[in-house]
MMTF fields as JSON, N, C-alpha, C and O atoms, coordinates in Angstrom:
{
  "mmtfVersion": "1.0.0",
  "mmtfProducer": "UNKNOWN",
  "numBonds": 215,
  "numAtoms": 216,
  "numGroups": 54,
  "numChains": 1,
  "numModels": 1,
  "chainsPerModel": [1],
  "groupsPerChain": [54],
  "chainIdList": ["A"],
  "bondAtomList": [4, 2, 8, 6, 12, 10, 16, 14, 20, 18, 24, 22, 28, 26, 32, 30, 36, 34, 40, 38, 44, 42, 48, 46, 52, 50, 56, 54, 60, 58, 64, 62, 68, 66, 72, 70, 76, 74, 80, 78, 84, 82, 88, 86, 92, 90, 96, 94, 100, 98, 104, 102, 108, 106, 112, 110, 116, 114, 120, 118, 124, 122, 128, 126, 132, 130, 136, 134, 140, 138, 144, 142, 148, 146, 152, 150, 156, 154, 160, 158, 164, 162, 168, 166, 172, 170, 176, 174, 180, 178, 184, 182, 188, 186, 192, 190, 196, 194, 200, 198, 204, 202, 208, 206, 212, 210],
  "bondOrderList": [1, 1, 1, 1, 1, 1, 1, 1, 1, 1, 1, 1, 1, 1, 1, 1, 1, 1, 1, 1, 1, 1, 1, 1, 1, 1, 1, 1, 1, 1, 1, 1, 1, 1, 1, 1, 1, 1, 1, 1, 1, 1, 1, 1, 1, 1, 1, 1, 1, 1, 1, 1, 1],
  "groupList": [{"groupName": "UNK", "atomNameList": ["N", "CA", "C", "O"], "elementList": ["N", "C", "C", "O"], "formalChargeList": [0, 0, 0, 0], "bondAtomList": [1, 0, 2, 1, 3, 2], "bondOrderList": [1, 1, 2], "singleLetterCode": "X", "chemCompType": "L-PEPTIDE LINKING"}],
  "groupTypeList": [0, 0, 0, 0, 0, 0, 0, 0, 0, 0, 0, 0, 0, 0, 0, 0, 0, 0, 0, 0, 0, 0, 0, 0, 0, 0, 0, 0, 0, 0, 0, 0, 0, 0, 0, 0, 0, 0, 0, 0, 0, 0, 0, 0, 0, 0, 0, 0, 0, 0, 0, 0, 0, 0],
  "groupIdList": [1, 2, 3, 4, 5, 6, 7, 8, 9, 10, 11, 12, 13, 14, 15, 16, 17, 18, 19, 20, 21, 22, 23, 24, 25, 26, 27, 28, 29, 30, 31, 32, 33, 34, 35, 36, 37, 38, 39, 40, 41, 42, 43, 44, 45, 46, 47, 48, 49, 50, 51, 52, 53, 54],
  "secStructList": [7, 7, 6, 6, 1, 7, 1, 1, 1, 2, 2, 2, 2, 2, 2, 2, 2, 2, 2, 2, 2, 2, 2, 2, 2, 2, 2, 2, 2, 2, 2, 2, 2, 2, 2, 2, 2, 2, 2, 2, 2, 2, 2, 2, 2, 2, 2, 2, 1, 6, 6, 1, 7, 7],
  "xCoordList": [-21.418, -20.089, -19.874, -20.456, -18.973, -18.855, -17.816, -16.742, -18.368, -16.903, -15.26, -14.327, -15.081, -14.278, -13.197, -11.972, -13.785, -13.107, -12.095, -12.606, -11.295, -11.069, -12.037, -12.532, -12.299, -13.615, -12.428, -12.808, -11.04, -10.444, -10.074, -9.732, -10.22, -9.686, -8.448, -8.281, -7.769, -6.176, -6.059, -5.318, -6.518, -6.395, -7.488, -7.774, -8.517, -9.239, -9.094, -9.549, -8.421, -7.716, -6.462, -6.419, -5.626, -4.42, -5.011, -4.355, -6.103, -6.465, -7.53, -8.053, -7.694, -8.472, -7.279, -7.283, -6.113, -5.025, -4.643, -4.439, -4.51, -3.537, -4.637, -4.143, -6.14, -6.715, -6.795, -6.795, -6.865, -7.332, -5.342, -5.039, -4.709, -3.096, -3.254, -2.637, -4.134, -4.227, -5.422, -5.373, -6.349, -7.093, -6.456, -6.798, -5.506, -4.739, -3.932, -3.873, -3.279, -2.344, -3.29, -3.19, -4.284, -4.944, -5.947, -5.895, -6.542, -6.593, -5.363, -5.58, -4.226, -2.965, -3.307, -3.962, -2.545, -2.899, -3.987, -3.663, -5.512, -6.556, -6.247, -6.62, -5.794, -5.275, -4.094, -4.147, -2.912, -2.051, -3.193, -3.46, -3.549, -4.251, -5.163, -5.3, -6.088, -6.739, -6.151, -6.726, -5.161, -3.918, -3.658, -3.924, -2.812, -2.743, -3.644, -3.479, -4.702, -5.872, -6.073, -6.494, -5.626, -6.131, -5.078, -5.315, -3.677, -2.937, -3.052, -3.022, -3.213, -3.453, -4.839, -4.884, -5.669, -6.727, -6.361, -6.74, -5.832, -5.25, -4.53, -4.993, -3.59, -2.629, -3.572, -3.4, -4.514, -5.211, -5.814, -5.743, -6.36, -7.153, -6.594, -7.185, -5.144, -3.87, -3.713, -3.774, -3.518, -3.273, -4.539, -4.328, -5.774, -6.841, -6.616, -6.563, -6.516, -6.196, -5.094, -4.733, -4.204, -2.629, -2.067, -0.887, -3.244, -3.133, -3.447, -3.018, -4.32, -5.124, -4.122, -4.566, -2.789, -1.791, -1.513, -1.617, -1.072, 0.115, -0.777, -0.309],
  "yCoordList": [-21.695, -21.281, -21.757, -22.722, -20.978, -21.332, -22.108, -22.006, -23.284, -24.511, -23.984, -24.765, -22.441, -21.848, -21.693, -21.58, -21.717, -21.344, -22.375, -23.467, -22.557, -23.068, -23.21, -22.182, -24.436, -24.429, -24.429, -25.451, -24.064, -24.577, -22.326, -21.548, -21.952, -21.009, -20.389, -19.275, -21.014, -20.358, -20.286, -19.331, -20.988, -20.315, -19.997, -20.16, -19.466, -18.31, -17.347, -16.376, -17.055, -15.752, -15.524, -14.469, -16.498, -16.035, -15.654, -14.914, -16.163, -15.186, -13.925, -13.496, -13.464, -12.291, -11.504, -10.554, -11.75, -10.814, -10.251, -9.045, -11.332, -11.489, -10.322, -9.277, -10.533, -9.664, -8.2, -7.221, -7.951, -6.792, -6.391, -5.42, -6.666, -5.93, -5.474, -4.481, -6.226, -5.877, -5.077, -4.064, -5.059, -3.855, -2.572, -1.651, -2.199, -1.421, -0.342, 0.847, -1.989, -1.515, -0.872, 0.317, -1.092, -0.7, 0.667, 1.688, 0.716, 1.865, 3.174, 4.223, 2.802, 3.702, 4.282, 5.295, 3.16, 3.3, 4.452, 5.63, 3.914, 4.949, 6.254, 7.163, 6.574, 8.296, 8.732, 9.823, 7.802, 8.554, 8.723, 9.828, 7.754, 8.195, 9.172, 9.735, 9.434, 10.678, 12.161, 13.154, 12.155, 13.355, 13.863, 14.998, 12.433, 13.072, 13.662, 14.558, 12.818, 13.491, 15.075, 15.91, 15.304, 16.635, 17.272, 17.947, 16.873, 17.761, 18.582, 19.794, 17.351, 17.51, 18.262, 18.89, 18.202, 18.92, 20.723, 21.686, 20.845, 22.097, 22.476, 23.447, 21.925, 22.417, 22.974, 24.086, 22.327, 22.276, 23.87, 24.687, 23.876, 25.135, 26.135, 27.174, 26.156, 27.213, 27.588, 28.748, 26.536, 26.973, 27.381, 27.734, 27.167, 27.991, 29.625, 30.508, 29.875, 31.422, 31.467, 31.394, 31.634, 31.948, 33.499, 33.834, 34.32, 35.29, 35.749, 36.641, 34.686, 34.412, 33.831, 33.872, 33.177, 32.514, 33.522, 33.375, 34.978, 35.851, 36.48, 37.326],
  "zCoordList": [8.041, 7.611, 6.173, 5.679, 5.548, 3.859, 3.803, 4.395, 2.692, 2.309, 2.307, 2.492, 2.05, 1.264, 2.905, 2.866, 3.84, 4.984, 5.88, 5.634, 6.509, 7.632, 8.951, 9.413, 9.535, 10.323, 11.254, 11.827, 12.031, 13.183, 13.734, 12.845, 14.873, 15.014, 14.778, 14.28, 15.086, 14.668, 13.545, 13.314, 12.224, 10.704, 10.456, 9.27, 11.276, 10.914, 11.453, 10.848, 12.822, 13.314, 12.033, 11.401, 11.813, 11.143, 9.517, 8.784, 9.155, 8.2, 8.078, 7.049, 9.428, 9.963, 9.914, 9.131, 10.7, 10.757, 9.536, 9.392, 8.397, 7.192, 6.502, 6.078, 6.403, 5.457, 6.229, 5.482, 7.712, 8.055, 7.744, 8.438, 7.316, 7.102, 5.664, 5.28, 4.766, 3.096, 3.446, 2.748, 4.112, 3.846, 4.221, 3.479, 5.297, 5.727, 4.471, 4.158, 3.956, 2.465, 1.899, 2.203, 1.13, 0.535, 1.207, 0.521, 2.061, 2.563, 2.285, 1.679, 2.835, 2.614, 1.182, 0.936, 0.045, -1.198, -1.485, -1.637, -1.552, -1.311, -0.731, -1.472, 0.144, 0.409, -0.512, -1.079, -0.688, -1.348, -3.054, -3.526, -3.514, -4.574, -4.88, -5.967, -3.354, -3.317, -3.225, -3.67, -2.705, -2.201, -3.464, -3.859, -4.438, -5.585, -6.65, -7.478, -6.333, -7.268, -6.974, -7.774, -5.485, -4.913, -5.857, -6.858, -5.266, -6.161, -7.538, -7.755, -8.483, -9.493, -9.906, -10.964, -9.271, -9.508, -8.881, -9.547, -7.961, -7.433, -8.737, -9.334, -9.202, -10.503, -11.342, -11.841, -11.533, -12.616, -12.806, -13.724, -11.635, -11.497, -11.404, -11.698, -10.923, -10.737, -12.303, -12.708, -13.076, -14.234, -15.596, -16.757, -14.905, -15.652, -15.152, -16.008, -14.002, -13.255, -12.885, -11.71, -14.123, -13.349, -12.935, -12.83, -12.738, -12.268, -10.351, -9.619, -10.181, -8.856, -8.195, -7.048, -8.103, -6.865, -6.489, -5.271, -6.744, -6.267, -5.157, -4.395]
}
């Protein structure tokens, strides 16, 4: 086990919980950032062929 840790269970469960909730956040984050990328890349291409939406 690494110096950096708690060697007792309960503050190494309570910081299993604490990081798998920030990977969560960050997951979320990651889709809304991809969504928008989609968006914006959809615009993008709408407005090279702005004859092709109708």
């Amino acid at each position: 086990m690494t110096d950096l840790l708690p060697s007792d269970l309960p503050r190494l469960r309570t910081l299993r919980t604490w990081h798998a909730m920030w990977v969560e956040r960050i997951d979320e984050a990651i889709a809304v950032a991809e969504q928008l990328e989609r968006a914006a890349a959809g615009r993008g291409a709408a407005a090279a062929h702005p004859g092709l939406d109708r």
